[in-house]
N, C-alpha and C positions, 0 to 999 in steps of 0.2 A: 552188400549181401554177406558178405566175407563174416565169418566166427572167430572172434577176439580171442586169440590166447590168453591175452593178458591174463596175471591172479587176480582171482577174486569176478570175475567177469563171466556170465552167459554158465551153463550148466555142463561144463566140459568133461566127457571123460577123461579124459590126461590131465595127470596131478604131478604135484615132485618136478616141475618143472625149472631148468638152471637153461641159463644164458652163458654164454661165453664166444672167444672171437677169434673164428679162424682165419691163417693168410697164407701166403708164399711165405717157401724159406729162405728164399733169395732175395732183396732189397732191391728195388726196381730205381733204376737210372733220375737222380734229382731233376724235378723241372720234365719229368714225361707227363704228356698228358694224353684224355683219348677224344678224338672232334664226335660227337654224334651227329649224322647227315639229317636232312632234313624230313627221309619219314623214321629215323629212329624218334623224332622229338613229336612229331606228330602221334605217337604208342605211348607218352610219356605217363600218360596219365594210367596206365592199363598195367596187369602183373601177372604172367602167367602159373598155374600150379600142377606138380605134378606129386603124385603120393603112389610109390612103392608096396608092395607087403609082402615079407619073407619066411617061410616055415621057421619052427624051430629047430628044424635038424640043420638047415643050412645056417642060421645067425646065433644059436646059445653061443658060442665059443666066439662072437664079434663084440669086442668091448670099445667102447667111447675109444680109448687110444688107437687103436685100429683103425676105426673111422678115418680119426683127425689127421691120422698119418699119410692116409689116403688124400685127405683132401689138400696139404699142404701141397702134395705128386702133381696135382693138378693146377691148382693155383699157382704152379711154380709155371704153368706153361700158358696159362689166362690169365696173369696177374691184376690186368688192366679191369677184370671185374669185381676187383675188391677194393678196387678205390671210389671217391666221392665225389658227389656233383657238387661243384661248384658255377657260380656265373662269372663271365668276363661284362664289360663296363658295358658294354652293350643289349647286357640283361639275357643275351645267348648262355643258356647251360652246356658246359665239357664235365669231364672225368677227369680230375685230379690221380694220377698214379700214384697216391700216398700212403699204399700198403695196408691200411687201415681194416682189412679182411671182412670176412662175410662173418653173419652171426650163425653159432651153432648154437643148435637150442635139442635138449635132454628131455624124456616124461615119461612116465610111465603110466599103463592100462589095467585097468582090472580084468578088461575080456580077455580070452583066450582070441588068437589067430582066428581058429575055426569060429568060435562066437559074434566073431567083429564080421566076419565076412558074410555071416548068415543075416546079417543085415539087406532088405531088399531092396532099400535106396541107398545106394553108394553116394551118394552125397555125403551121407555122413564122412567120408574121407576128408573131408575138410577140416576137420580136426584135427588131423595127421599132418597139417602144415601151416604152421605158423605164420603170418601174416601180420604187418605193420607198412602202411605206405609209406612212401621218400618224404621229408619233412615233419617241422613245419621248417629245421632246422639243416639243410640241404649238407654242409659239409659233416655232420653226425650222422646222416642215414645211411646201414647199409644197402646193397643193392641185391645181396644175395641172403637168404632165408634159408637155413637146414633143417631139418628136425629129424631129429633120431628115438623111435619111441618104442620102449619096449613092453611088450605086451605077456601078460598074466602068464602063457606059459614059455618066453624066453624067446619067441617070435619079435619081429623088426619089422617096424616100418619107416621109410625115410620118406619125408615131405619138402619140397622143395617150392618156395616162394623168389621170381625171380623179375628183376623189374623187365618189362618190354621195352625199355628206352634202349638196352643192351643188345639184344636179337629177340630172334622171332621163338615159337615154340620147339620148332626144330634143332634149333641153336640149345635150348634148355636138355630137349630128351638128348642129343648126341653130349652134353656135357657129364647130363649120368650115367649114360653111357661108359665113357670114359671111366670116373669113378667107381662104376662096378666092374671095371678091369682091373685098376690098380687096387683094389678090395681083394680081388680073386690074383694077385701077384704077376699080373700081365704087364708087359711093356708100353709104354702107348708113346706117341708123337703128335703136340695139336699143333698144326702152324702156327702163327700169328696172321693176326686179320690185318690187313693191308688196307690202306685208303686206297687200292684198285678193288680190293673186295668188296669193298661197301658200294661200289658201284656197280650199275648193270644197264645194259641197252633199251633203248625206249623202245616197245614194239609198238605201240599208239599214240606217235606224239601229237597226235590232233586231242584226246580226253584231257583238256583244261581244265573242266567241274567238274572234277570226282563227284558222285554222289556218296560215294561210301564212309565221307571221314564228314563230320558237321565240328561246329565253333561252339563253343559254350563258354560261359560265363568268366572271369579271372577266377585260377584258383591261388593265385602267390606261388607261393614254395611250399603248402602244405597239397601233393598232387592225388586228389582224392577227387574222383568222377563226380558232377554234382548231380545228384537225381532226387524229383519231388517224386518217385514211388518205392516203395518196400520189395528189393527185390532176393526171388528165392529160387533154389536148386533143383532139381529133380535128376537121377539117376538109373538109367535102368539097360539091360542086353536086350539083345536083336535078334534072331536065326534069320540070317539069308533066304533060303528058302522057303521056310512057313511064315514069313513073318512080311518081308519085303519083296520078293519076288511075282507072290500072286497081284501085288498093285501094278505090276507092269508087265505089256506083252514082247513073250521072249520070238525073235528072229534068228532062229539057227542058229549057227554059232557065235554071231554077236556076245560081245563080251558084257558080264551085265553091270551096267554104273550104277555099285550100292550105293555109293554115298548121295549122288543125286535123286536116286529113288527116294532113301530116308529123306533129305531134303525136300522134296517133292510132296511128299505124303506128311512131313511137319507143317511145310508152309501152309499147306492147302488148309490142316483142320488150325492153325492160328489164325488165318482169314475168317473160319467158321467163328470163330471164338467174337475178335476182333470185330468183324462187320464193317463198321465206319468209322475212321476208314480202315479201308484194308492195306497190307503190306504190300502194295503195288513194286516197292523197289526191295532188293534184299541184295549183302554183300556176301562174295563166296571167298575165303581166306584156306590156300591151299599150298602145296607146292610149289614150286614154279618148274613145270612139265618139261621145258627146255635147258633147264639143268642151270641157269643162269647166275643161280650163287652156287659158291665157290665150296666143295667138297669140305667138312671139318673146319668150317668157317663159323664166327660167333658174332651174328650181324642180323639186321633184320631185313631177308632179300624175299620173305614171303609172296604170293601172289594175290593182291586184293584187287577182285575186279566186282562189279557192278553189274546187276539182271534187272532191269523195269520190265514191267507189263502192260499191256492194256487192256485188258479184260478182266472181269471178276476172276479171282484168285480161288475163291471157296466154289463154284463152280466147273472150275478148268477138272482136265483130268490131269493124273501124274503124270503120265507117257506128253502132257504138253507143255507141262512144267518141267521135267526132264532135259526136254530139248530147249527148253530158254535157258536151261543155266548151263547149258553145256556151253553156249554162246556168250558165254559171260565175258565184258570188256575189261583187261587188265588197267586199273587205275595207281598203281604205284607209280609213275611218274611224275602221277599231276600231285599226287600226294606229296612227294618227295621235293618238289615246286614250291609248295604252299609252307610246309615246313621252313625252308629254306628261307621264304621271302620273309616271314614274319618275323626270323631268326631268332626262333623260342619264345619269345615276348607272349603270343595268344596259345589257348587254351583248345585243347580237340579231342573228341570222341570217337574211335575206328569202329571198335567193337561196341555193336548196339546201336549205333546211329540211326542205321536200319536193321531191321532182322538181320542176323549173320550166322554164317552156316562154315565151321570152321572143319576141313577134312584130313585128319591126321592118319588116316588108317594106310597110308604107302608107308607109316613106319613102324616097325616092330620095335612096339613098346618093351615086349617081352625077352627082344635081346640084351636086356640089361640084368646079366647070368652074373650071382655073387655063387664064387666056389662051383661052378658049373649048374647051378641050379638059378632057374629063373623066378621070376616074383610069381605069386600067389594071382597076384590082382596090381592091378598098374588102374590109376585115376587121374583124369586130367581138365582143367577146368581153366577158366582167366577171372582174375580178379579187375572190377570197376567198370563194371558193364553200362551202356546205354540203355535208357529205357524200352529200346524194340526189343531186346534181347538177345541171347544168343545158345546157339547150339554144336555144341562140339562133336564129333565124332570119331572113332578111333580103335581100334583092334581089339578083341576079349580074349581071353587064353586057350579059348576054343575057337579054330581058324574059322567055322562057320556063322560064328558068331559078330557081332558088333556093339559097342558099347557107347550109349547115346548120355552127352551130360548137358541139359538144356537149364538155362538160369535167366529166368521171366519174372515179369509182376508177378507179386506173389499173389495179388487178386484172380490172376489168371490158370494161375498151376493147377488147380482143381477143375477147374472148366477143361481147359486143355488134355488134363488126363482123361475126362470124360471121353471127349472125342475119339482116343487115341484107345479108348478100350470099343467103340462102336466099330472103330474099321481096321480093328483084333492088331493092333501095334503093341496093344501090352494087355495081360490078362483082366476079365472084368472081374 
């Protein structure tokens, strides 16, 4: 799905575009390397993205060296993300500590701030960050992706391409995080991630078949999802209350579960769509509600659990789809299992395998304040989707709000929006 920066390539707003390669300033210890567990390698194939955008009153006076300056602050304290995959004889991939930094990438827009934004499919953000998957050449790829793109009237936006083999999306937004402190002159402190970190307790060690992660094809060393469909983006906000609230009955002061709602009311009109078969199984990629990774930790401790059904899908109501995914079984261990035993050698799909329903909205995208001013519009998406698809969700700059980023067959995205204007999810 992904939009090629490359020059010369696809109809891109951003032109002027320059490459270059940031690192630590600090030379990291000969002979360190970093092990990825066994469900970091089962995300290998996937990348997650996020894209910023900043007024010009807060970014005119932010120049490329500012940036850079910032970013060495940080990679002084995650160095381990800017080195390269390598294989041991075993054909297992590690991370070489060899300093070799993330690429920064420069362009500029002709739209103004305001103009970009009055766009009503945020998809287009995707432009805003630069993408190239790991390979085909393993110790030349970097793992981290910047983009810094300045816009017609002196406005900024940063795109961030980051592999999943590294951490999860939470691991990404708390790293800009970060950087938009040392931007705005703040002190920061990251740990380092510990091989206790990378671990975390089985709460179901009976789920031996994930459903949520499938095998596909070899890819080698070039790690690019393989899919025989064409698939495309759509972007659009939410109101809480006129929008998602009247699909479900409220019970006094029960607290109301947006993100299953939205989930609930997507799944059902993609069964509409879909028919036969329908998405009987779908994964929910969330949090992990018991705190079980580790505070400012850069790993992948997500929670990927599993909902089947057995009943028609496009039928059900929400309020009973609701309650099956609240039930959803956490499958990270078995995952973590499989990674392991194959040790790296096979190929796997997390995202997309089955429908996936990704709910980022416990994090405030929007604390990531440069100069005490927060982004315009924050966008978040994953690169090398399975062909069920997948749908993200995650906070709008109006707390009433929610910002939905779903990337499906592209055969389907017009059918799908049909549905979604009949039972008023988005205007007709």
């Amino acid at each position: 799905m992904g939009r090629s920066q490359e020059k010369g390539q696809g109809q891109s707003p951003i032109y002027n575009m320059k490459l270059s390669t940031v690192g630590a300033t600090r030379p990291t210890e000969t002979g360190t390397t970093y092990e990825p567990t066994g469900l970091d390698l089962a995300m290998k194939l996937h990348y997650l993205k996020a894209a910023y955008i900043y007024t010009p009153e807060m970014a005119r006076d932010l120049s490329v060296t500012h940036v850079k300056e910032a970013m060495f602050k940080l990679f002084d304290q995650i160095a381990w993300t800017t080195g390269r995959l390598w294989r041991r004889d075993s054909g297992r991939p590690y991370i070489k500590c060899n300093d070799c930094g993330a690429r920064f990438v420069e362009g500029e827009c002709n739209f103004t701030v305001e103009e970009w934004l009055s766009k009503p499919d945020r998809s287009v953000d995707e432009f805003l960050v630069y993408h190239q998957p790991v390979g085909p050449e393993l110790p030349f790829s970097p793992l981290i992706y910047v983009q810094m793109t300045r816009f017609k009237c002196r406005g900024l936006a940063f795109g961030l391409s980051w592999a999943n083999v590294m951490g999860d999306s939470f691991s990404l937004l708390y790293a800009f995080n970060i950087l938009a402190k040392v931007l705005s002159g703040e002190k920061f402190y990251a740990p380092e991630t510990s091989t206790t970190d990378k671990r975390f307790p089985n709460p179901y060690p009976t789920v031996k078949d994930p459903k949520s992660i499938k095998q596909v094809d070899p890819v080698g060393d070039l790690w690019i999802t393989p899919n025989n469909k064409k698939m495309a983006s759509y972007c659009f906000n939410l109101t809480v209350a006129n929008q998602i609230t009247p699909h479900f009955p409220m019970n006094g002061d029960d607290q109301i579960p947006v993100f299953e709602i939205i989930a609930g009311i997507i799944w059902k009109n993609i069964a509409k769509v879909r028919e036969d078969p329908e998405p009987l199984t779908v994964t929910i990629i969330r949090k992990d509600p018991n705190d079980l990774k580790p505070i400012r930790s850069i790993r992948n401790g997500q929670m990927i659990s599993s909902v089947h059904v057995d009943f028609p899908v496009a039928e059900a109501s929400v309020e009973e789809l609701v309650r099956c995914i609240e039930r959803a079984t956490d499958e990270r261990c078995g995952i973590d299992e499989i990674g392991e035993r194959c040790d790296g050698s096979l190929d796997f799909v997390v995202y997309g395998a089955k429908l996936t329903f990704v709910d980022l909205s416990e994090v405030d995208v929007y604390e990531a304040r440069v100069m005490g001013k927060s982004p315009e519009s924050v966008y978040c998406n994953v690169e090398g989707i399975g062909e069920e698809g997948l749908v993200v969700v995650y906070a709008a700059a109006r707390w009433e709000e929610r910002v939905v980023t779903m990337t499906l067959p592209e055969e389907e995205i017009e059918w799908i929006k049909s549905e979604f204007k009949k039972c008023g999810l988005i205007a007709p």
